[in-house]
N, C-alpha and C positions, 0 to 999 in steps of 0.2 A: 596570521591567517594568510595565505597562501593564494595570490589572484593573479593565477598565469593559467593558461592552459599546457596540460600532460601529456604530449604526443611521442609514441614509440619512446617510451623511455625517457626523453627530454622535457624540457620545461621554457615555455616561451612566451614571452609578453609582448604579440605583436597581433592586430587586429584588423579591421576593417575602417578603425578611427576614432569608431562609438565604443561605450561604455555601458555594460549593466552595471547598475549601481541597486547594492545590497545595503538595505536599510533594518536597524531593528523595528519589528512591528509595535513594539510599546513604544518604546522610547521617542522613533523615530529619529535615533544616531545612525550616521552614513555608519557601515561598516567598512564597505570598499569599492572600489572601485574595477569591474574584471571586466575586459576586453573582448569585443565581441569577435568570433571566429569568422573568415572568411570562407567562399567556397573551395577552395585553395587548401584551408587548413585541415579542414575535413577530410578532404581529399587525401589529405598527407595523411590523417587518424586512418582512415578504412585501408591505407595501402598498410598501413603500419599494424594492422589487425589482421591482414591477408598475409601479409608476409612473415606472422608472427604464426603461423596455424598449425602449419607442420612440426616445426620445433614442440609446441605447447603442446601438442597432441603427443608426440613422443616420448614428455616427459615422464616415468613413468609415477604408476599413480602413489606411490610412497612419497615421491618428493614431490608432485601436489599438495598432499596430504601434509607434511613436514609444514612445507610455506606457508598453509593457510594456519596452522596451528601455531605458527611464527607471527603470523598476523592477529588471529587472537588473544595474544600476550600484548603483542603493540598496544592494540584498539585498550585491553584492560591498564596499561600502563599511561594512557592518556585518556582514560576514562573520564574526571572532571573536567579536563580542558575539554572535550568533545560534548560534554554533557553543556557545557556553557556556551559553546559556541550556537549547539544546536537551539538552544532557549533564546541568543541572541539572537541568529538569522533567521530563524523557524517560529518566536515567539511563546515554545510550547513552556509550560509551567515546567521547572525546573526537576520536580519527583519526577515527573513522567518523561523528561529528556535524559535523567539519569536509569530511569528503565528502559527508554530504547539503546541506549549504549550497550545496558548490560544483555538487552536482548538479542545486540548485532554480534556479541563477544560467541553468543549461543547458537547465532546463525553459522558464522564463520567453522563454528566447530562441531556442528554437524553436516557440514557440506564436506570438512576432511575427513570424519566419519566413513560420510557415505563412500568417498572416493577409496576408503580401504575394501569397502564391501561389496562394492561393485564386481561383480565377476558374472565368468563367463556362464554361459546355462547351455546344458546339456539338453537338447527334444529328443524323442522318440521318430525316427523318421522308418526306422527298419519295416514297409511294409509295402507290399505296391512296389513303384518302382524305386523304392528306397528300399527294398530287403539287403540285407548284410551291410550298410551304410551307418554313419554317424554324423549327428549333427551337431554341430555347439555353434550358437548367438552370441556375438560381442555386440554391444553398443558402441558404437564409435561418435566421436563428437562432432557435431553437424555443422562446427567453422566458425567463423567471428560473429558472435551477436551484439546487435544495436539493441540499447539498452537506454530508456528515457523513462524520466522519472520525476514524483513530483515532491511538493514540496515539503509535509507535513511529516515525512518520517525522513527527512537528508540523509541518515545513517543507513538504518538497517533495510527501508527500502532499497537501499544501491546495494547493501550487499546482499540481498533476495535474488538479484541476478549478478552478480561479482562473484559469489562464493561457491553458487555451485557450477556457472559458464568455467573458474577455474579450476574446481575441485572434476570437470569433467573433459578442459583440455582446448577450451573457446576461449581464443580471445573478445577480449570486448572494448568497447568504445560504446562511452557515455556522453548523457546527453543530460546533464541534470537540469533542475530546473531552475528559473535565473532569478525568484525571488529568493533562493536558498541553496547555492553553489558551494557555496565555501565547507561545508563539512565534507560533500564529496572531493574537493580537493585538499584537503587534508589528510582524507582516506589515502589520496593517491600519494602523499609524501608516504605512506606507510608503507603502501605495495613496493612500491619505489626499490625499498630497500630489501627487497626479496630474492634478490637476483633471477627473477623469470626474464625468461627470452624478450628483447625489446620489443612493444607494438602491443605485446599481453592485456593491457590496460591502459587505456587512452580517458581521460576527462575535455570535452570540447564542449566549451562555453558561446550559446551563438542563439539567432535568431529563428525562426519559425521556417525561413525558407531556405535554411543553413543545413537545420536539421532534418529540411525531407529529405535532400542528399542521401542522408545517412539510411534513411527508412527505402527508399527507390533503387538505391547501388546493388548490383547486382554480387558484388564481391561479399557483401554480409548474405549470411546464412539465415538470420533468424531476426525476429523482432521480438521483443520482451518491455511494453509499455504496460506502465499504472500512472490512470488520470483519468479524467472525465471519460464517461461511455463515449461525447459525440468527436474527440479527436480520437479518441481510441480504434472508432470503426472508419474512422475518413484514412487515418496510418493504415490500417490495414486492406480499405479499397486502392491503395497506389504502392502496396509494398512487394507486387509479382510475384514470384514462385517459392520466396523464401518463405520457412514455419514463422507461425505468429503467436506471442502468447499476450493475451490481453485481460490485467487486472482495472476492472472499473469499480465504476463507482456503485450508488445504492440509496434507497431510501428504508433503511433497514428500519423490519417491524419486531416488536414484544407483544407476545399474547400471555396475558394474565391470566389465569383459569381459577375456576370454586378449589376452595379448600388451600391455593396459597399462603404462605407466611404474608401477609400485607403490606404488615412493616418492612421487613427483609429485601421485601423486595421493590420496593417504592425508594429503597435507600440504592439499590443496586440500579434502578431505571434513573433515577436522578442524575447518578454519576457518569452513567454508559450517554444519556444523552447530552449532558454540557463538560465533560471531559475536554479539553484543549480545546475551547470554543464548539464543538460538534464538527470539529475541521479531522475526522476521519471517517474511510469511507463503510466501515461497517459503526459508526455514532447509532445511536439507538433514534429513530426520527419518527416509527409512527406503532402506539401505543394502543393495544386493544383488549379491551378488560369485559369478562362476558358480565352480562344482565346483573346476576347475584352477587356480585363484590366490587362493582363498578363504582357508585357512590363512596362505599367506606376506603376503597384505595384512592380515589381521585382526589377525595378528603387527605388522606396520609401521603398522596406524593405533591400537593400542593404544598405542604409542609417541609416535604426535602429539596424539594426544588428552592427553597427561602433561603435554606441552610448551604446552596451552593455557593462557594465563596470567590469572588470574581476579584481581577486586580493585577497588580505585578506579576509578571510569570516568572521572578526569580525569588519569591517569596517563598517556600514548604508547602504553604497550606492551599496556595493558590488553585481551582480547579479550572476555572472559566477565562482563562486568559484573553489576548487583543490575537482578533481575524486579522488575517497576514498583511490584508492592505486595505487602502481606502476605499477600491474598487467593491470587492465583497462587503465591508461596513457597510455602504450605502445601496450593496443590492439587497442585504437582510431586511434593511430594515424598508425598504420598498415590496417584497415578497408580505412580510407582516402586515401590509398597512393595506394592501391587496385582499389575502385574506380577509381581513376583519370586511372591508368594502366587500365581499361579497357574503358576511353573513358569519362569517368565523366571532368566537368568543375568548377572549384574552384571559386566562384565568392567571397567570403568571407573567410579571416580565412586560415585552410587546415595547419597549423602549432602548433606545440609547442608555448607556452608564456614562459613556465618557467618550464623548466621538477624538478628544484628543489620543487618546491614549487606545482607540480601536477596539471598545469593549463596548460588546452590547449585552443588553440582560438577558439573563438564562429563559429562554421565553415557552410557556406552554400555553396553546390554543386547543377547543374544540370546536365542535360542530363546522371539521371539515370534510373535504370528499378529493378526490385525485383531479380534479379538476384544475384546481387548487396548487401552486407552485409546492406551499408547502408542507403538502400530503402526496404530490405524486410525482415532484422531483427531487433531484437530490440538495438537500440543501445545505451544507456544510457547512451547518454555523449552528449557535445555539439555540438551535427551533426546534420543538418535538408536539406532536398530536397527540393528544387522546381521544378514544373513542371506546363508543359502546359495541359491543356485539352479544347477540342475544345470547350464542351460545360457542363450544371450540369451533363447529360444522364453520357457523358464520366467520369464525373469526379468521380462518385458516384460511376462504375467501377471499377476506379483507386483505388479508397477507396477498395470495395469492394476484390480487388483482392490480397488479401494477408491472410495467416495462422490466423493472429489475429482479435479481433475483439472489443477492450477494449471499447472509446469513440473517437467522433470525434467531430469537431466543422465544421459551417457551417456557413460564413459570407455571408447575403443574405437578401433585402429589400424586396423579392418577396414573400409572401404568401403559392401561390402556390408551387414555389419549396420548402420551409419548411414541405409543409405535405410530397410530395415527397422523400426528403433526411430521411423525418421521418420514414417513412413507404419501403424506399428501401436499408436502411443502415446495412450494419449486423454488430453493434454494441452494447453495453449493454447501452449505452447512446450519443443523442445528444446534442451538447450545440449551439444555434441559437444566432450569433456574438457574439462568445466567441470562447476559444480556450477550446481544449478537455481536458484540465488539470483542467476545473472546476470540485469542488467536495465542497456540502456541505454535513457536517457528516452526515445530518439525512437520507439520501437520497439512492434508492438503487444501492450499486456500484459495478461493477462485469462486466465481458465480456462473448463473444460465443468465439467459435472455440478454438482456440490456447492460449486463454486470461485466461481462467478459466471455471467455474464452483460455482454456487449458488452467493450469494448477500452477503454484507455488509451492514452497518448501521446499530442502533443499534437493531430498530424492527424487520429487516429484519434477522440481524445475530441473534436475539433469537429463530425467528421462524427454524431458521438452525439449535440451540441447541436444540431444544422441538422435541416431538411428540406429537399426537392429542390423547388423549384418550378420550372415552366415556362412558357416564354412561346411560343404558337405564331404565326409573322405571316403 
């Protein structure tokens, strides 16, 4: 495991003194010890991202395309060690670290995809004062992006912005996050060996006020942060003229509708909600089942909810692993003890399993309202609501009535309520019997309101590093 910081090509183990130290969340073994970045060193990363721009942009898009597809054989040839690492410093149960691996192998390789297909587009301008005239649009890449990130996906969130800033010609400098470093600098032993222009990719390991540096300097082009809404929009009230793209967070809702499979889907809400402790930010958290099947599902998903299996996250079967640190342990389990104080009902859970080991029980409450931490914030742990609603009218309400607006699922054999929840949801996606935690990479992911700002994916996040320019002859 690799605990230096990755500047312009180089690798340095020199700091400000101090030390982030990276612990497993179960265990609690130090893993390492990484050095916290100076303002100095940063300074070095954004000069070394600036002066890496021209070059990268130059490259042309084949041998982008070549690299990253060079990279997706690495990332697959150390797929277990990356899959363990990330279960180590990230805590996440081992099936599902070995599927964000294979999902980062996916990302990587539709970002060189798109960088083949990207081309230039012909308009119509021949009219007006464009008669006898031609126009063609290049996107050109919009320069070094600052890139911060958090901790629950260390893999394939870094390369949601790595793969397409280099499939489109941006260098970047990263800023990961210091409970879970160490995969992205591993990442960087890989790019490493890519032969891109030095400064291409920088990893700087550093503190809060290390990293506004990076967000305020006026030599990066863009910001591309995923983490909480309320740093998400404070980065973007100090980040000046540069583009922003902000993946937040969420209090994602399921609306149950008449005529559902029950079972099906009580097995399906079970899992979307205490999945890696509920530590993602489309986790399934608040549950709305209308009037006529309310009772016989809340029967059947107290049952799956029993079945969730909590414990080691390097076990197979594990679903509910240990929240990342002490600090969340014990705000879960004070956000629960809140609700019930004002009225909430414990039907599942609502306890500690093992405060050593950072594992709380898969917990389902009802009789809440948004008042309520946890019904109307985000709470990224294993907490999920049920509630009633009379009917979809109300229920799409219920959704609707809260700050975020990430994705939500909709379990529903009616047609007609599908275009409806389609078309009255303020969300940046829905998923029709599924839970709102679907995401495939290529696809565009991002929220309204309180959720974010701009799209992910890999075409999508390019079109976020580019601008259009034209050429009229």
């Amino acid at each position: 495991m690799r605990s230096e910081h990755y500047i312009g090509g180089q690798w340095s183990s020199a700091g400000d003194g101090t030390f982030n130290s990276v612990h497993d969340p179960y265990s609690g073994e130090a893993l390492a010890s990484v050095p916290q970045a100076t303002a100095a060193q940063m300074d070095q990363a954004i000069a070394a991202a600036h002066g890496a721009r021209a070059e990268l942009a130059a490259l042309p898009a084949e041998e982008r395309a070549d690299r990253l597809e060079r990279l997706a054989e690495a990332i697959a040839e150390r797929h277990e060690d990356l899959a363990q690492l990330i279960r180590r410093e990230a805590g996440k149960p081992i099936a599902y670290a070995r599927t964000e691996v294979s999902r980062g192998i996916t990302t990587v390789k539709l970002a060189a995809a798109e960088a083949r297909r990207l081309k230039d587009e012909v308009i119509d301008v021949d009219y007006d004062a464009g008669k006898g005239r031609t126009a063609i649009v290049r996107r050109m890449p919009v320069g070094p992006v600052a890139a911060i990130t958090p901790f629950n996906f260390p893999l394939n969130l870094v390369l949601h912005k790595v793969a397409p800033a280099l499939a489109m010609g941006c260098p970047v400098v990263l800023k990961p996050a210091p409970q879970a470093p160490l995969t992205a600098l591993a990442l960087a032993e890989l790019i490493d060996t890519l032969d891109l222009p030095p400064g291409s990719f920088n990893v700087v390991v550093c503190g809060n006020e290390v990293a506004e540096r990076l967000v305020t300097d006026a030599r990066m082009a863009m910001l591309s942060f995923t983490g909480s809404d309320k740093v998400g929009w404070k980065l973007k009230s100090i980040s000046g003229k540069k583009k922003v793209a902000l993946e937040l967070g969420g209090n994602a809702a399921v609306i149950v509708d008449e005529g559902s499979d029950l079972s099906a889907t009580a097995k399906s809400v079970a899992y979307g909600a205490y999945l890696y402790a509920g530590q993602i930010c489309i986790s399934t958290q608040r549950i709305y089942a209308v009037d006529a099947v309310f009772e016989a599902f809340r029967e059947r998903l107290v049952e799956e909810v029993g079945r969730v299996v909590s414990g080691d996250p390097a076990k197979d079967d594990v679903v509910n692993g240990p929240l990342i640190d002490d600090h969340h342990f014990a705000r879960i389990g004070t956000w629960v003890s809140e609700a019930q104080e004002a009225g909430a009902e414990v039907l599942c859970g609502g306890r500690p399993l093992d405060a050593d080991h950072r594992l709380y029980s898969p917990t389902l409450l009802t009789g809440t309202d948004p008042s309520m931490k946890v019904n109307g914030e985000e709470v990224f742990g294993p907490v999920a609501v049920l509630e009633r609603a009379t009917d979809l009218n109300e229920a799409i309400r219920l959704v609707n009535d809260s700050r975020y607006g990430l994705q939500a699922g909709v379990f529903t054999p009616n047609e007609a309520h599908v275009r409806q929840a389609f078309a009255e949801l303020q969300v940046g996606g829905v998923i029709i019997n599924g839970v709102p935690g679907f995401r495939v990479d290529g696809m565009p992911y991002g929220g309204v309101k309180d959720s974010g700002l701009g799209r992910e994916g890999p075409r999508y996040a390019m079109h976020e590093m580019s601008e259009p320019r034209v050429l009229i002859y």
